[in-house]
C-alpha positions as CSV (number, residue, x, y, z in Angstrom):
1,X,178.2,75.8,156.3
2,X,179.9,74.5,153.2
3,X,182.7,76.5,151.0
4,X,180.3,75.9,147.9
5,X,176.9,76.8,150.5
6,X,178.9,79.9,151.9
7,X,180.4,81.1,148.0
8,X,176.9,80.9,146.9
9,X,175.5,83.2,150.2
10,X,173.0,86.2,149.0
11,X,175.9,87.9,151.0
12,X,178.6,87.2,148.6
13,X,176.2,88.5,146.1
14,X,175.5,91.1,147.2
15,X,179.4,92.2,147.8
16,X,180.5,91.3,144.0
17,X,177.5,92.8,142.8
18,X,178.5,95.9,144.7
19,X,181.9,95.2,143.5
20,X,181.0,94.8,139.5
21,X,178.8,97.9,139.6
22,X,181.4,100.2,141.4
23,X,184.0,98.4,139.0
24,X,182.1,99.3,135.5
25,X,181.1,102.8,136.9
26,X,185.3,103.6,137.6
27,X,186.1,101.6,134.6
28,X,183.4,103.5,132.4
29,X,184.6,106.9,133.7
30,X,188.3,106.6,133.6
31,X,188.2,105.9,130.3
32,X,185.6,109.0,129.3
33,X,188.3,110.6,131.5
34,X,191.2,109.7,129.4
35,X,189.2,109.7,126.4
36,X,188.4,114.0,127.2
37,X,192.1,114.5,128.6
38,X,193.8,113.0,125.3
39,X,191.7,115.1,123.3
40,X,192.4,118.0,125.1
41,X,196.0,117.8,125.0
42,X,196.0,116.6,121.3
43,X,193.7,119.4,121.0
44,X,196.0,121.8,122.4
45,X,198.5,120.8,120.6
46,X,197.4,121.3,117.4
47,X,195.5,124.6,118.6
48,X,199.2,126.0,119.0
49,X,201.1,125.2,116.6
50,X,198.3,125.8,114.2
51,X,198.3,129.8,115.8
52,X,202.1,130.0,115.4
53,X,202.4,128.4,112.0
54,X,199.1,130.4,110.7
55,X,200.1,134.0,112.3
56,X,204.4,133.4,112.3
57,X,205.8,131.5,109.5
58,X,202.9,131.2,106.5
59,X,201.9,134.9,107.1
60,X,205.7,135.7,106.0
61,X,206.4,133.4,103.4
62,X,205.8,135.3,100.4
63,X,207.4,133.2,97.5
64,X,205.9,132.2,94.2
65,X,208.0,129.9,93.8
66,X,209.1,127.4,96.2
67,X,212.1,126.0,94.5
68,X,213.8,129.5,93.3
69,X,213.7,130.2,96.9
70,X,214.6,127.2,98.6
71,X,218.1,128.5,100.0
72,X,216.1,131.2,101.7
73,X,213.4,128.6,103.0
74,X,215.9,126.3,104.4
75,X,217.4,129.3,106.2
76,X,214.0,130.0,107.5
77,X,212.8,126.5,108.4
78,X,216.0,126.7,110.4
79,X,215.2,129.2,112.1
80,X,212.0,128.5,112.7
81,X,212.7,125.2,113.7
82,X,214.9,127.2,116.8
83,X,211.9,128.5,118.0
84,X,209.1,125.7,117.3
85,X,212.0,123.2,118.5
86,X,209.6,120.7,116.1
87,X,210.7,119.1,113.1
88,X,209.8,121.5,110.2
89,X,209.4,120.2,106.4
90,X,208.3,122.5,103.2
91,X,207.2,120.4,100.3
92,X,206.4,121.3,96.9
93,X,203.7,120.3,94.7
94,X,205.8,117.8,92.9
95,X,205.8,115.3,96.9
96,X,209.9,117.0,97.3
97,X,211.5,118.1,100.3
98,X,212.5,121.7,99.2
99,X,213.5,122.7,103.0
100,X,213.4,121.1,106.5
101,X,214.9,121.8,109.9
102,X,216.6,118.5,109.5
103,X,219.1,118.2,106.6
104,X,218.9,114.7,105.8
105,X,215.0,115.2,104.4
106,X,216.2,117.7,102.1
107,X,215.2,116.6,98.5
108,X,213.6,113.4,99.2
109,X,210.5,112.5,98.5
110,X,208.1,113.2,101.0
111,X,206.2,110.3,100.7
112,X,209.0,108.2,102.0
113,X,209.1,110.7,105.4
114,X,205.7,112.1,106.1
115,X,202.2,110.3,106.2
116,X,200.6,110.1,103.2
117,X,197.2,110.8,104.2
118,X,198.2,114.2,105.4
119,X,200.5,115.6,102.2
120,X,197.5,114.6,100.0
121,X,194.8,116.4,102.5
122,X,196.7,119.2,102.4
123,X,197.4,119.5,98.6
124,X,193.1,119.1,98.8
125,X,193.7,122.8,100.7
126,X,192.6,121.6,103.9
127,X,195.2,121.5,107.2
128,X,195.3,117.8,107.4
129,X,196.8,116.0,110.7
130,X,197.8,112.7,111.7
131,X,199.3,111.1,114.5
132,X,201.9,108.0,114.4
133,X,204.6,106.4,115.5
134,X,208.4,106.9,114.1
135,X,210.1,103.4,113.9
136,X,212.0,104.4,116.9
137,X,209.3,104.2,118.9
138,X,208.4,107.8,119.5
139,X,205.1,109.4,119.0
140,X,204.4,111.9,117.0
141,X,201.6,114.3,115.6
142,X,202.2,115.5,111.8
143,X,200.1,118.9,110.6
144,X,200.5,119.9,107.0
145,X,199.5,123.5,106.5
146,X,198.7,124.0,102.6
147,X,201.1,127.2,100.8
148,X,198.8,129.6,99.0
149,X,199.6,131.6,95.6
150,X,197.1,133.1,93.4
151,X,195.0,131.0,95.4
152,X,196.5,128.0,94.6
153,X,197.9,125.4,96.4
154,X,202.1,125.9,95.5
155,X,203.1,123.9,98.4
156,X,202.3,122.5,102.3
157,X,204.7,123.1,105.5
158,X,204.7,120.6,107.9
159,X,205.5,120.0,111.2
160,X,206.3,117.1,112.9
161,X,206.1,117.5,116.8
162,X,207.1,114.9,119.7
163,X,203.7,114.0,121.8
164,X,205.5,112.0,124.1
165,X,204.7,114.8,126.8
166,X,201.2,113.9,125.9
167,X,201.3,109.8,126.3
168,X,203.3,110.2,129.6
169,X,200.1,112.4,130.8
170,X,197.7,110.4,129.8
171,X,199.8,107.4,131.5
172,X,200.1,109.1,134.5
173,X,196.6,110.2,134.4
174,X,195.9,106.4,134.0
175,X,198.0,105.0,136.9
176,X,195.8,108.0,139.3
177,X,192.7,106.4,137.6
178,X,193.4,102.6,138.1
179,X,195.2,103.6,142.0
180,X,191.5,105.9,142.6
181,X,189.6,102.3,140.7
182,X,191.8,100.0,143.3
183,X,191.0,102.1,146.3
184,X,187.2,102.4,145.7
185,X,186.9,98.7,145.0
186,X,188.8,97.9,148.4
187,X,186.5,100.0,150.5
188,X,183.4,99.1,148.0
189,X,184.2,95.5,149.2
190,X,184.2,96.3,152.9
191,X,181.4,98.5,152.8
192,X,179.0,96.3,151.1
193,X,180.7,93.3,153.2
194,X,179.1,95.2,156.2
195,X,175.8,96.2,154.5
196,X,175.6,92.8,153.0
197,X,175.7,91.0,156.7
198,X,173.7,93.4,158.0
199,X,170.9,92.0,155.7
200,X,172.2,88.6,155.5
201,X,172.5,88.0,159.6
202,X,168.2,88.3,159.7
203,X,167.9,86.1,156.8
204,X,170.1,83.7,158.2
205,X,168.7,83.8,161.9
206,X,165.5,83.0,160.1
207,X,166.9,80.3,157.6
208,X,168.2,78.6,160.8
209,X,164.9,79.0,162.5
210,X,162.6,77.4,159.8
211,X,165.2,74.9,159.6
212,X,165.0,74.3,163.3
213,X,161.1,73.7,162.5
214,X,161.4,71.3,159.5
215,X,162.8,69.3,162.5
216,X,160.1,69.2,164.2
217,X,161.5,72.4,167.3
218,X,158.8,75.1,167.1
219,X,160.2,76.5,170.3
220,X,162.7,78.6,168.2
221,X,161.2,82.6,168.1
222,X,163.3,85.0,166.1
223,X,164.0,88.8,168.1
224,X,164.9,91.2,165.4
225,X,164.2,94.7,166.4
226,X,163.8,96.7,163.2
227,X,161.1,98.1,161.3
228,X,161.8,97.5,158.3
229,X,161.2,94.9,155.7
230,X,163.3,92.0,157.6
231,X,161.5,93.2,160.6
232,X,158.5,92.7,159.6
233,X,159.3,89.2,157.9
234,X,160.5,88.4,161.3
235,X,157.1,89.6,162.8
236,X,155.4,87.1,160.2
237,X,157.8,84.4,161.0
238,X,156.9,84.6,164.4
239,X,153.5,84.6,163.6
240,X,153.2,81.6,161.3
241,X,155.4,79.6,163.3
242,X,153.0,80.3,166.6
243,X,150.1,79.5,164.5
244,X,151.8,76.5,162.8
245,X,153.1,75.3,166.6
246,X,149.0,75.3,167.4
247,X,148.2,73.5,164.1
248,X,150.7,70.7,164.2
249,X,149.9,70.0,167.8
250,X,146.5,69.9,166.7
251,X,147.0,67.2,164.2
252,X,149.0,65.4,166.3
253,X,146.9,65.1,169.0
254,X,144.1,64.1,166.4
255,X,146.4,61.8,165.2
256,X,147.7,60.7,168.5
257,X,143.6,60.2,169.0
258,X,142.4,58.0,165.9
259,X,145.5,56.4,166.4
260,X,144.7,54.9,169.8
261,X,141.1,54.6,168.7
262,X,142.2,52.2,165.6
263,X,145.3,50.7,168.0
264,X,142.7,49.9,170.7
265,X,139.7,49.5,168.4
266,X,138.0,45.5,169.0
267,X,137.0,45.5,165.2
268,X,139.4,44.9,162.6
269,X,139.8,47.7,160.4
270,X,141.8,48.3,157.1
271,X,142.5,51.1,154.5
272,X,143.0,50.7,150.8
273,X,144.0,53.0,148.2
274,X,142.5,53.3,144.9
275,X,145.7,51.0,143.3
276,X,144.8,48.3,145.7
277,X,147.1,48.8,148.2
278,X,147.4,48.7,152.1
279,X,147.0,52.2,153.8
280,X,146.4,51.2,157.3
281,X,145.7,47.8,159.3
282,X,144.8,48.0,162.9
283,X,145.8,45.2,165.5
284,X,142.7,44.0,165.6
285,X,142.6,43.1,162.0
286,X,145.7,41.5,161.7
287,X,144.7,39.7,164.9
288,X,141.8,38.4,163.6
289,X,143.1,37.3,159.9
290,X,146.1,36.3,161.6
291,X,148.2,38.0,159.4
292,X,152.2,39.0,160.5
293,X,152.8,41.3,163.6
294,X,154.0,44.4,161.5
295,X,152.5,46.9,159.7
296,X,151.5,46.0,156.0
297,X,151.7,49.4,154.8
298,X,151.9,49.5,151.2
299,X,151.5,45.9,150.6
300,X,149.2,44.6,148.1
301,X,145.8,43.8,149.3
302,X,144.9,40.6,147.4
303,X,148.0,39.6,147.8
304,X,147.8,39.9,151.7
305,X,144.2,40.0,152.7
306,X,141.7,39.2,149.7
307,X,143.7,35.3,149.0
308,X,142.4,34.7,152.2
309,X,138.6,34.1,151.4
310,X,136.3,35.2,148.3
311,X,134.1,37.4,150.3
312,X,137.7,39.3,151.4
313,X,138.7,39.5,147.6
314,X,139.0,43.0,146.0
315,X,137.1,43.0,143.2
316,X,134.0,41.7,145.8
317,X,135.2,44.8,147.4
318,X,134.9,47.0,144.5
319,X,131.6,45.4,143.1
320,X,130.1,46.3,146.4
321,X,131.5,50.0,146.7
322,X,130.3,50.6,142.7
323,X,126.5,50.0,144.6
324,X,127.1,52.2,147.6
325,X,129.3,49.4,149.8
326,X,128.4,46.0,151.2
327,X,128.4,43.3,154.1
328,X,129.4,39.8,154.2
329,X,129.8,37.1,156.7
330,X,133.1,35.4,157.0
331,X,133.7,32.1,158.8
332,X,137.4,31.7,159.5
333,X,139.1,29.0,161.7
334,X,135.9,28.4,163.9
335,X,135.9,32.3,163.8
336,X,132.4,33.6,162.2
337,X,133.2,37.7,161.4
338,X,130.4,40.6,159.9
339,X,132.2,42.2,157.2
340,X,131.3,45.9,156.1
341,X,133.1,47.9,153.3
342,X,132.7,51.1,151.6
343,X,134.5,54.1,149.7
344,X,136.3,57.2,151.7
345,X,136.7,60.2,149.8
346,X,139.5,63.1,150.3
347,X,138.7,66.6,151.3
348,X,138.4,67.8,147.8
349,X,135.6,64.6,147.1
350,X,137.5,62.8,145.3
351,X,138.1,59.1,145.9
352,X,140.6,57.9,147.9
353,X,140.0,53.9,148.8
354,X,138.2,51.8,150.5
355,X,137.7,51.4,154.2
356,X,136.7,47.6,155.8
357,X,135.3,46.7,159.1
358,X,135.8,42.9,160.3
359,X,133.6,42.8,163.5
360,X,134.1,39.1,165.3
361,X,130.4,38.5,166.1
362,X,131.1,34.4,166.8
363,X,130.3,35.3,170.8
364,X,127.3,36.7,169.4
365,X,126.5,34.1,167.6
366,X,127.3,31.7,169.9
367,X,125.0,34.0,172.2
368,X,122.2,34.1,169.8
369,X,122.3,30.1,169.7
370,X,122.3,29.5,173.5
371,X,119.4,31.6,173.6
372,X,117.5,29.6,170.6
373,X,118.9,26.5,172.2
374,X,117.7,27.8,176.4
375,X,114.4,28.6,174.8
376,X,113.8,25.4,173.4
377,X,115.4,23.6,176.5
378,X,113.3,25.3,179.0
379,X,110.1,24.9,176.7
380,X,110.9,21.2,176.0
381,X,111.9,20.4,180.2
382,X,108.4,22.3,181.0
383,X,106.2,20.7,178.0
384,X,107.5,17.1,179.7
385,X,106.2,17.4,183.1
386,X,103.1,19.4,181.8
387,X,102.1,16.8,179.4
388,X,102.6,13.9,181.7
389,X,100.6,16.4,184.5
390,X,98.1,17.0,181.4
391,X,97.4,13.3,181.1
392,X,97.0,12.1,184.2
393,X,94.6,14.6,185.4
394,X,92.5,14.2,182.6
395,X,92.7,10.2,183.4
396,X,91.2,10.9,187.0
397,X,88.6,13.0,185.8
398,X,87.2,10.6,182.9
399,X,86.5,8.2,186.2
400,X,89.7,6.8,187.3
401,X,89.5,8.8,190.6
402,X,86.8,6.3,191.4
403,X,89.7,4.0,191.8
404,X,92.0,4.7,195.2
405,X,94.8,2.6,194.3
406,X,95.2,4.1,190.7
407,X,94.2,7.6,191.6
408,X,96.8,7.6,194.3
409,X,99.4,6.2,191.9
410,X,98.8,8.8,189.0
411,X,98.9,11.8,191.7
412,X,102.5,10.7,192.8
413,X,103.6,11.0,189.3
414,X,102.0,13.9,189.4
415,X,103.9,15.2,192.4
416,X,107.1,13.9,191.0
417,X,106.1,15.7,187.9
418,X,105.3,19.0,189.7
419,X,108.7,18.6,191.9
420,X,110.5,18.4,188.6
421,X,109.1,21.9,187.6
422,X,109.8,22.8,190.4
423,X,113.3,22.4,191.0
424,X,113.3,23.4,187.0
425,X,112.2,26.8,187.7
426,X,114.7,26.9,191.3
427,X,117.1,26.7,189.8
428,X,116.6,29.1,186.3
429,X,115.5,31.3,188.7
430,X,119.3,31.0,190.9
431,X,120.8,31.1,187.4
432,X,119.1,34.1,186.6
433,X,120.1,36.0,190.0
434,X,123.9,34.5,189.5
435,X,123.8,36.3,186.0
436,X,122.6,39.7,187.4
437,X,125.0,39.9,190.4
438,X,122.2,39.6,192.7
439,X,122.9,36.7,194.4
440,X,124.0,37.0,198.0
441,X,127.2,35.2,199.1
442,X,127.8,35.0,202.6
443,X,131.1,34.8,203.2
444,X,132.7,33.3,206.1
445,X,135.9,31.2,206.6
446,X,135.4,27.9,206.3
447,X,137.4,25.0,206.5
448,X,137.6,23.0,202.9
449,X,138.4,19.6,204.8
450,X,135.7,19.5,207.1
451,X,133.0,20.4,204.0
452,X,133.9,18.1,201.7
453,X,133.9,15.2,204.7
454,X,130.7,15.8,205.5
455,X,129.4,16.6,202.4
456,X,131.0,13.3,201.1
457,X,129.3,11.8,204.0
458,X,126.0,13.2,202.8
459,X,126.3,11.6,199.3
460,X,128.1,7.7,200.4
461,X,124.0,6.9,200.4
462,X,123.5,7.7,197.0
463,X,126.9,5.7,196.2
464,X,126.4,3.0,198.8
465,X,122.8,2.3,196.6
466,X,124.8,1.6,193.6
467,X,127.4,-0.4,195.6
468,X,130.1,2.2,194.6
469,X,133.2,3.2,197.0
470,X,133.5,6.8,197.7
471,X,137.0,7.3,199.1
472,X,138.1,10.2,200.7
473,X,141.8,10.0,199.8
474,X,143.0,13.2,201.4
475,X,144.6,13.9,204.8
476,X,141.1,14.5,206.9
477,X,142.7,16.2,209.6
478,X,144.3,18.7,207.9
479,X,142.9,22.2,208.2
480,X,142.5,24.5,204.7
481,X,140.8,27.5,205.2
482,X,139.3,29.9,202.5
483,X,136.9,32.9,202.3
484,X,133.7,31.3,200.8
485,X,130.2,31.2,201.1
486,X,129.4,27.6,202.3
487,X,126.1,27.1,201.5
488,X,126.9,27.3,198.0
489,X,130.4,25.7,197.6
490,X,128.8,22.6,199.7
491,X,125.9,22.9,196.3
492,X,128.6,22.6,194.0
493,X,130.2,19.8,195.7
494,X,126.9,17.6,196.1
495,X,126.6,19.0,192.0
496,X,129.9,17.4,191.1
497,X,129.5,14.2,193.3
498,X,126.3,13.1,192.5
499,X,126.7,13.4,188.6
500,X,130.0,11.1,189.8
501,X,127.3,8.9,191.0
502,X,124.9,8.7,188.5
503,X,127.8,8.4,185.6
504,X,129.4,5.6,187.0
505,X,128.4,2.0,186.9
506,X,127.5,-0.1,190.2
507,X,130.3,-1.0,191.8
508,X,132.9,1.9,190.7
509,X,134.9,3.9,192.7
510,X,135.1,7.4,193.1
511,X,137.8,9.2,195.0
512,X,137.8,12.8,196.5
513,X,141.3,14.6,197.0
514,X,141.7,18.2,198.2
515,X,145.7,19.5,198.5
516,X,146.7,23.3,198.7
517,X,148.3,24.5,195.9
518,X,150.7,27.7,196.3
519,X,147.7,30.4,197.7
520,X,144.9,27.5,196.4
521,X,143.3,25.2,197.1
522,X,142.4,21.8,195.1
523,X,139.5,19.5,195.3
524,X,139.0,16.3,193.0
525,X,136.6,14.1,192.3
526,X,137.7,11.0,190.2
527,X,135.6,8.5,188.7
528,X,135.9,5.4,186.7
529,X,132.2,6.0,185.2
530,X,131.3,6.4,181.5
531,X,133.7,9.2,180.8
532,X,132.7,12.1,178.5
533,X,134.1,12.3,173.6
534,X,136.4,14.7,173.7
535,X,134.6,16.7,171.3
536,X,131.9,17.1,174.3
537,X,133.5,18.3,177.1
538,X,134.1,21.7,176.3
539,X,130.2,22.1,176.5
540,X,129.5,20.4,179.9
541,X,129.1,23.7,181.5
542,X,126.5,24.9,179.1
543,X,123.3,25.2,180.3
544,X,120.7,22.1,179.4
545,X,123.4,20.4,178.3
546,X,123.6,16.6,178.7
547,X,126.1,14.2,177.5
548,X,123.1,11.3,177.6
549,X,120.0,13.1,177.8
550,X,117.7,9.7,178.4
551,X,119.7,8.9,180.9
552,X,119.8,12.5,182.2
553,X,116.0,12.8,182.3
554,X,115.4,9.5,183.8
555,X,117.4,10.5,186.4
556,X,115.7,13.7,187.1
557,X,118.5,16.0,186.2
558,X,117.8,19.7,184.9
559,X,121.1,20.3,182.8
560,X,121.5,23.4,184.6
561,X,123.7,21.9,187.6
562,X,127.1,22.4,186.5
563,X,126.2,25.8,184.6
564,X,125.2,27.0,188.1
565,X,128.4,25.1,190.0
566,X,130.5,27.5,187.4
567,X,129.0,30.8,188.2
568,X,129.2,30.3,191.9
569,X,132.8,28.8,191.5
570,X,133.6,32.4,189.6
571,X,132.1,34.3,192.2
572,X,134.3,32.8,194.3
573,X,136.9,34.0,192.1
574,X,138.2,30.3,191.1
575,X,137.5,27.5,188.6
576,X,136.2,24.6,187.9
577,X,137.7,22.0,185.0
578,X,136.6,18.8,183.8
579,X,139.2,16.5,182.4
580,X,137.3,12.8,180.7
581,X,138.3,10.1,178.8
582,X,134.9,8.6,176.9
583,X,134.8,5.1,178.8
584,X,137.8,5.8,181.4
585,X,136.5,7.9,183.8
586,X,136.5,11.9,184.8
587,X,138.4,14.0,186.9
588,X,136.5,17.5,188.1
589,X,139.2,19.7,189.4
590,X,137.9,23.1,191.4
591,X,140.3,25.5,192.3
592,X,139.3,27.9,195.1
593,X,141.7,30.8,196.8
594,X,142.8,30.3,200.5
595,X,141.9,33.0,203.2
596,X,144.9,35.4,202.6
597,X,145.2,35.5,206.8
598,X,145.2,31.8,207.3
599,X,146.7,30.6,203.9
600,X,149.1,28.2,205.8
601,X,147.4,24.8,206.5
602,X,147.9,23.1,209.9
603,X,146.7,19.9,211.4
604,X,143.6,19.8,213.7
């Protein structure tokens, strides 16, 4: 703790206001003390000298006149003055000194040697007093008694008396004071030095506590055993800090919640204020918008987000909130994204932003396409052969049966027709079963050379037709086993070789590899046929999808082959990829795993 911190304690308080009060209560009744003590001596004082003046001396003084009788009143005032041991003074009406214990006053003017105030009192008839101070520095108390004759004032006797004896009491009486004043400040300081810590120590212990929980440590409990006040603070204390423990961890944990909600959330989501600003962007968001990799709290929305596109601006935003909020659809870098937007409102109702959901829906789309497009594929491959079917049925029956030669002619394209539908519906309905899981592989180990020989073997008849040269360029004896079913890798292979075939002119060449790879294994088929644009080939696998769809048809090809070669390839956990240069050829590249037990090829 800090000087400045620790000077400015409750404790320290607590001690001076101790201190102050114990100071003014001394301070207040020293002085009533020597206040009532100088009165009492002055008091006393003049309560004796008035008795022996009054029943001494002015009862027997019996002149009429002062100055006939002044040798006999100086002989008296000496006397007097023997007893009194006070200066003595008799004055007469005209201010002189008739007669005084000290000879030197003797006819002056009394004026000049007693107060004033008092010799005109006392020619008033009154016994006036007066204290002051001789120019040698000594205290005295002056009482002028009036002389009385015919009940007239003649005259006044005063006396002059020393009250040193009474300052030096009421000095010493002082020094006791301050010396009682020094002591009950010293122990008032120590004693309220103890009382004050004993209230302070609680106060502190839970000062250091709630500061331990503005750091975030609710751990800390407080142990004061008392009943009183600070006690039950400390009961409290306890209390709240238990219940705010739960709280906190509740919000946390909330928080902790929506925050991995909106970290792991697949829609973009952000949070603006009323001023237009960023509260909160998920990953998502910035993922989609492609915005930077840190938080864009407090950033301006237009200035971050509603630039990007109009639909994104936010006065769109507001517009749409005013009318109970909105949707849009964004496209974005080949992206296509449902936007929806409304207000959020704070506990009390009020409103506190806008919230705005970017949900990528371009799979969807794609989705929804393929399924217009499958539709229409599947209606337009059936409506062919049905048509042609269609016609040459009702040919034979309007009498063409009657001739053999023709009727037998029109039922073989009929049959060819029919075999079309056929394999049509085979293999939608293999595609259909590959989609659902419920296709049954039957997996065996297998060796990859010895497959793709004999299936290579299978289609140099097909090739040899077209006077191609299909070249197996790979080492035939070496073995390279792997885990597959091989009914359906050998489908894929005849797939992939006989679209080599039917893509590439008479007389090309076609060449077959197959290598290992690390734990894989890789088989190529290379052609110098027609080649595939570039902006083609990433739809090659689609399903119906033909680069030359005369030329497809003609040929009797479904558009489903390759579509079907990638879900078994996948179920084989591998991949196939087509690599084409429109005019230059392509290169099919399928990647299978090797059996984990027999990963290391040998030589048969």
């Amino acid at each position: 703790m800090s000087q400045t911190r620790k000077w400015h304690s409750i404790r320290w308080r607590i001690v001076l206001i101790y201190f102050l009060l114990v100071f003014i209560v001394m301070a207040v009744v020293g002085v009533f003390i020597l206040g009532q003590l100088r009165d009492y001596q002055m008091a006393s004082v003049r309560s004796n000298f008035t008795k022996i003046v009054q029943e001494n001396i002015l009862s027997g003084m019996a002149y009429e006149d002062l100055s006939a009788n002044r040798e006999s009143l100086q002989a008296d005032t000496e006397a007097w003055a023997q007893s009194l041991r006070e200066e003595l003074f008799v004055v007469d009406g005209d201010f002189r000194i008739l007669a005084s214990s000290n000879r030197n006053f003797v006819d002056r003017n009394a004026l000049d040697v007693l107060e004033q105030g008092v010799l005109l009192r006392g020619f008033a008839g009154e016994i006036a007093e007066e204290d002051s101070v001789l120019s040698s520095g000594i205290p005295v108390k002056t009482i002028a008694f009036p002389i009385r004759s015919g009940g007239e004032t003649v005259g006044l006797f005063c006396l002059r008396a020393d009250i040193s004896n009474v300052y030096d009491t009421l000095e010493n009486a002082l020094n006791i004071i301050v010396r009682a004043l020094l002591l009950a400040l010293l122990l008032t300081t120590v004693l309220s030095a103890v009382i004050a810590r004993s209230i302070t120590e609680p106060i502190n212990s839970v000062t250091e506590t709630a500061e331990s929980m503005a750091g975030g440590d609710f751990s800390q409990e407080l142990h004061i055993q008392s009943d009183d006040e600070i006690g039950r603070l400390a009961q409290m204390f306890n209390l709240l800090r238990g219940e705010l423990d739960k709280t906190i961890s509740d919000i946390n944990n909330e928080k902790s919640k929506l925050k991995t909600i909106l970290e792991n959330m697949v829609d973009g989501l952000v949070a603006i204020d009323p001023d237009g600003r960023i509260i909160h962007a998920n990953p998502a968001l910035r993922r989609m918008l492609a915005l930077e990799p840190e938080e864009p709290e407090n950033a301006s929305y237009q200035e971050l987000i509603g630039c990007l596109d109009p639909v994104l601006s936010y006065e769109v935003l507001q517009e749409g909130c005013a009318n109970g909020g909105g949707q849009e659809i964004l496209e974005k870098d080949g992206s296509i994204f449902a936007v929806r937007y409304d207000r959020f409102r704070d506990e009390a109702g009020r409103d506190a932003g806008i919230i705005l959901l970017l949900e990528d829906i371009t799979e969807r789309q794609k989705l929804a396409k393929m399924q217009k497009d499958f539709v229409a594929n599947v209606s337009h491959e059936l409506k062919t052969p049905l048509t042609t079917i269609k016609s040459y049925t009702e040919t034979l029956l309007d009498g063409a049966v009657e001739d053999k030669e023709t009727a037998l002619h029109f039922l073989g394209i009929v049959d060819s027709e029919a075999d079309r539908m056929n394999r049509l519906v085979k293999d939608l309905l293999q595609l259909s079963r590959l989609d659902h899981q419920q296709e049954q592989l039957h997996m065996t180990d297998c060796n990859l050379s010895l497959l793709l020989k004999n299936t290579v073997m299978k289609m140099e008849v097909l090739a040899k037709a077209k006077e191609q040269h299909m070249i197996c360029i790979f080492d035939e004896q070496r073995r390279l086993y792997a885990l597959i079913d091989k009914d359906r890798i050998e489908q894929v292979l005849i797939n992939v070789l006989s679209n080599a075939v039917k893509y590439t002119q008479e007389g090309g060449r076609i060449d077959v590899d197959l290598y290992p790879q690390g734990k894989e294994a890789k088989i190529l088929v290379i052609d110098n046929g027609i080649g595939i644009d570039a902006e083609e080939l990433p739809r090659v696998f689609e399903r119906f999808y033909r680069v030359d769809k005369a030329r497809s048809r003609e040929m009797g090809g479904t558009g489903l082959g390759l579509a079907i070669a990638k879900h078994i390839v996948e179920e084989h956990k591998g991949s196939i990829e087509m690599e084409s240069q429109k005019g230059k050829g392509t290169k099919v590249i399928i990647t299978l795993p090797l059996a984990p037990d027999r990963a290391v090829p040998g030589i048969e």
